[in-house]
N, C-alpha and C positions, 0 to 999 in steps of 0.2 A: 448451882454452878452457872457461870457466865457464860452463854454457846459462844460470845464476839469476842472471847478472851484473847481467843488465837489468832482472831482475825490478823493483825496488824503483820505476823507471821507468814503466815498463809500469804497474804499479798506481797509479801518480800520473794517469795519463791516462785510468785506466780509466772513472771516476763521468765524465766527461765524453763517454767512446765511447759510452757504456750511455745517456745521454740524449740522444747527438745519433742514436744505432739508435733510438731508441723515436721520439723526436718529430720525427724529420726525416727516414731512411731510411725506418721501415716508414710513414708514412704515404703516401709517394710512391710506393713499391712496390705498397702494400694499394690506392690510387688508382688506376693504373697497369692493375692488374688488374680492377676494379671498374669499370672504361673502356669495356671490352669485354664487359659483363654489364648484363643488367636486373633492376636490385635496385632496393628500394625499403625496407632496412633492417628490414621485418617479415619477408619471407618471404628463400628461400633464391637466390642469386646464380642469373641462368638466363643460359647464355653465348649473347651477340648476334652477336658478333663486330664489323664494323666498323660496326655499327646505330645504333650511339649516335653516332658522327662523321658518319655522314652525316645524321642528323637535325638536329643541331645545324649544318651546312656549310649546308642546304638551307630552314633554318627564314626565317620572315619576320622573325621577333624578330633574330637573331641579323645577316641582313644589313640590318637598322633600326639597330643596336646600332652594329656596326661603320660605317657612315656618318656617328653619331652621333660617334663615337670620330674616325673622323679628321679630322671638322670644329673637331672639338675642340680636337685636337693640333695643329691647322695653324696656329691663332693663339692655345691661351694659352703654348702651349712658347716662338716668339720673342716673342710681348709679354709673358710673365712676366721674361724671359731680360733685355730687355732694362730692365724697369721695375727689375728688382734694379740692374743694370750701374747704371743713373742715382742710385739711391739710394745704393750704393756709393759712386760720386764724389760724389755731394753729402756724405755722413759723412767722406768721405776727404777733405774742405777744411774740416773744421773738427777742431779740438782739444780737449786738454783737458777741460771736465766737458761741454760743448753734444758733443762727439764723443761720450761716453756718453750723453746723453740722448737723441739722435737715432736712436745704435743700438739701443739699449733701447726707443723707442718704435716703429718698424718693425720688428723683430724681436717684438714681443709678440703678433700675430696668431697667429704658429707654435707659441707655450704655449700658446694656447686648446684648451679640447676641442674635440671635432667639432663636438659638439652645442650649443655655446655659440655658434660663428659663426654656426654656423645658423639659431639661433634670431635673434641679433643681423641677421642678414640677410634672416629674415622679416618682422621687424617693418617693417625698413627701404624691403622691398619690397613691403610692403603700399599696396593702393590707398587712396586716399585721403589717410589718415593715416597712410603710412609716411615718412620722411624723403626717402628719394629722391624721393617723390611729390612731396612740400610743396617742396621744391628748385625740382621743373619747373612747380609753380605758378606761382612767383614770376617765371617767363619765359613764362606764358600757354602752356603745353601740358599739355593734358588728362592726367587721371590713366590708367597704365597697370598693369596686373595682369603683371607681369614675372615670375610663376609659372605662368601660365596661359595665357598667350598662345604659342603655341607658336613665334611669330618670331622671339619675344626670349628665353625661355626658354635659350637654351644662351649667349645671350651675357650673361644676368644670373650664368649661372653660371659663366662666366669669369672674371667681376668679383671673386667672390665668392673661388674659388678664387688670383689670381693676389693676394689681399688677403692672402691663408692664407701664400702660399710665398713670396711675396718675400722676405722677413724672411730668411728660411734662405738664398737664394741671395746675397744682399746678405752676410752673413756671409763667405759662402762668399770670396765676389770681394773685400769690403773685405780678407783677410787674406791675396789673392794683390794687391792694391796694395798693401800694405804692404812686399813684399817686390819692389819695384821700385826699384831704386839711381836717388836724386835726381837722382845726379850727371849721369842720363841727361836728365832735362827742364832742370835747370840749363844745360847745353849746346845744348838743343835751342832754351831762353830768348835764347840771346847768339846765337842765327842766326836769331832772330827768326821760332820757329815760333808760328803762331798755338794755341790751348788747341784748339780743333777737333782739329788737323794733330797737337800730340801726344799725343792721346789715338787720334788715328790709327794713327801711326807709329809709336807709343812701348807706349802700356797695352795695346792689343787685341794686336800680337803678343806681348808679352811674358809677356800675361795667356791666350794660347791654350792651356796645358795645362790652368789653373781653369776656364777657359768649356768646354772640351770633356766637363771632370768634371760639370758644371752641365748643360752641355744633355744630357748621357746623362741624366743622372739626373732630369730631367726628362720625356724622354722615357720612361723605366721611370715614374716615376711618374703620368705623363697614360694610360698604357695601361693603370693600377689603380687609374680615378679609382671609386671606390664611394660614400665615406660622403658625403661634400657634397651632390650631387645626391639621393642616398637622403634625406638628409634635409630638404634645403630640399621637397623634393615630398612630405615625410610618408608614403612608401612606404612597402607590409607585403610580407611573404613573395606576399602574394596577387594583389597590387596596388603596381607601381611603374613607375616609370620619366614619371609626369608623364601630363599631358593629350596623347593620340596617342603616345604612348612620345617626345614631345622630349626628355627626358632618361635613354635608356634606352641605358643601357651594359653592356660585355659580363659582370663580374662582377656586376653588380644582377641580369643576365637567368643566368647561373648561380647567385647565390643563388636567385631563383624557382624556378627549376627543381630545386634540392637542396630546399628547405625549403617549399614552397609546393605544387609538382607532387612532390614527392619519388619523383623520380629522377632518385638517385641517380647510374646511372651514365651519364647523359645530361650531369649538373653536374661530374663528373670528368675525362670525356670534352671539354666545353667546355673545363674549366681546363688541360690538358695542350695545346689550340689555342692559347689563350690566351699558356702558357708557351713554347710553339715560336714565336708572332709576336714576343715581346718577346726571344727568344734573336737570331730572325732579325735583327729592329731595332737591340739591340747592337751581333751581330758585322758589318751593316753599317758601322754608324757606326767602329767599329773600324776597318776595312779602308778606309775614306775617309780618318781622320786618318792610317792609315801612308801612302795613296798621298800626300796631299797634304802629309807632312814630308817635308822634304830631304833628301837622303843624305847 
C-alpha cells in the first residue's frame, strides 16, 4: 500500500484544518484554560481554580441576568414562533408578484443591521414624540418612556426583537408549506374540514420537523440575546443592561466583566456556563421530540 496515496487529499483539507485549529479549537481550549485562572490580559495567568464559576454562580448580576433571560424566553420564543407561523400562512395564500411582495417586506427586518433597528426603535420609543407614543395619544393614554421604565422595558424589547426575527422564521415555515401535497387539504375540502381544523390536522403535523428546527433555533438564539438590548439601552463596557439592570443579560453581563472589569477569566468562566445551559437546553429538546415521535 502507498502511505502518499492520500497525500494530495490530505493537503486539500489542510488550509481549512489550520483555520478551523486556530480560530475555533485553540480559542476554546486557550478559554477553557483561562477559566480557571485570574488574568486580566496585562499580567501573568494566576491559577484560581473553580474561583471564577463560583463567583459568577453566586454574583447578583448573573442571577438578575438569568431571570431576565427566562422571562424573556418564555414569551418572545412562542409569540415570535407563532407570529412567523401566521405570516407564513398569510404569504402562503397569496401568489404570484403580492406573494413576493409580502415576503420581501416581512423578511426585510432580518437584513437590517443591529444598529439600524435600534436606532429605528428608539426613535419610535421615544416619549413624547416617538411613534408608538403619538399612536397612544390618539387613544388618550399618556406618553410612556418604554426605555426607562423598568415594567415595560423587557417587553418593548420583545417587540422589537420578534420584529427582527420573524422574517427569518416565516421563510423558514413558508418553504416547509410549500412542500405540503394539496392533495391533502383538497380532500380534507370535500369532507368539509373547516381552514381552522386543517391547519390543524393537516399543516402543524405535517409541518412538525420545520417548527421543531424553528423553535430550537430559537431557543439557541433567545439564550445569545446581546446586541438588541445593548443597544436600545445605549450600553458601554462599563454601563449596561438598562435602568436596574431590566435589560441585563447573561452575555451583556460577560461582556462587562471581559472588557469593562477585565477579567478575564471570570468572562470565560461565565461563557463555558452559558455554553453547557444552551447544550443542556438542546439536548433536552432533543430528547422530548424522539420521546414524543412514534415508533
Amino acid at each position: 500500500m502507498n502511505p502518499t496515496r492520500h497525500l494530495p487529499h490530505y493537503a486539500m483539507i489542510l488550509p481549512f484544518a489550520v483555520l478551523f485549529a486556530a480560530f475555533f479549537l485553540y480559542p476554546i481550549v486557550s478559554g477553557f484554560y483561562y477559566s480557571f485562572h485570574d488574568w486580566n490580559a496585562a499580567t501573568a495567568p494566576r491559577f484560581v481554580g473553580l474561583a471564577n464559576y463560583q463567583s459568577v454562580l453566586s454574583s447578583r448580576d448573573f442571577a438578575r441576568a438569568m431571570t431576565n433571560l427566562f422571562n424573556y424566553i418564555v414569551i418572545t420564543v412562542p409569540l415570535g414562533i407563532a407570529v412567523a407561523f401566521g405570516l407564513a400562512l398569510l404569504v402562503d395564500s397569496f401568489t404570484g408578484a403580492w406573494a413576493n411582495f409580502f415576503r420581501s417586506v416581512f423578511f426585510l427586518p432580518v437584513v437590517l443591521p443591529a444598529f439600524l433597528a435600534a436606532t429605528i426603535w428608539r426613535w419610535m420609543y421615544a416619549p413624547n414624540f416617538g411613534l408608538v407614543n403619538m399612536v397612544l395619544g390618539w387613544f388618550g393614554v399618556a406618553s410612556v418612556n418604554f426605555l426607562n421604565d423598568t415594567g415595560k422595558m423587557l417587553y418593548a424589547l420583545i417587540a422589537v426583537d420578534i420584529w427582527v426575527s420573524a422574517g427569518f422564521n416565516m421563510v423558514i415555515l413558508l418553504a416547509g408549506l410549500k412542500n405540503i401535497p394539496q392533495d391533502l387539504y383538497e380532500a380534507a375540502r370535500l369532507d368539509g374540514a373547516s381552514r381552522i381544523n386543517q391547519v390543524r390536522y393537516i399543516t402543524i403535523p405535517m409541518l412538525s420537523p420545520v417548527l421543531f428546527f424553528v423553535i430550537t433555533y430559537g431557543f439557541i438564539s433567545a439564550l445569545q440575546v446581546f446586541d438588541v438590548p445593548w443597544l436600545l439601552t445605549g450600553s458601554s463596557f462599563t454601563a449596561y443592561g438598562g435602568r436596574r439592570s431590566a435589560l441585563l443579560f447573561p452575555v451583556m453581563d460577560m461582556m462587562g466583566r471581559a472588557f469593562g472589569s477585565v477579567h478575564f477569566g471570570e468572562a470565560t468562566a461565565y461563557g463555558f456556563i452559558l455554553t453547557a445551559i444552551i447544550i443542556l437546553v438542546t439536548a433536552a429538546m432533543f430528547a422530548l421530540r424522539r420521546w414524543r415521535t412514534p415508533k
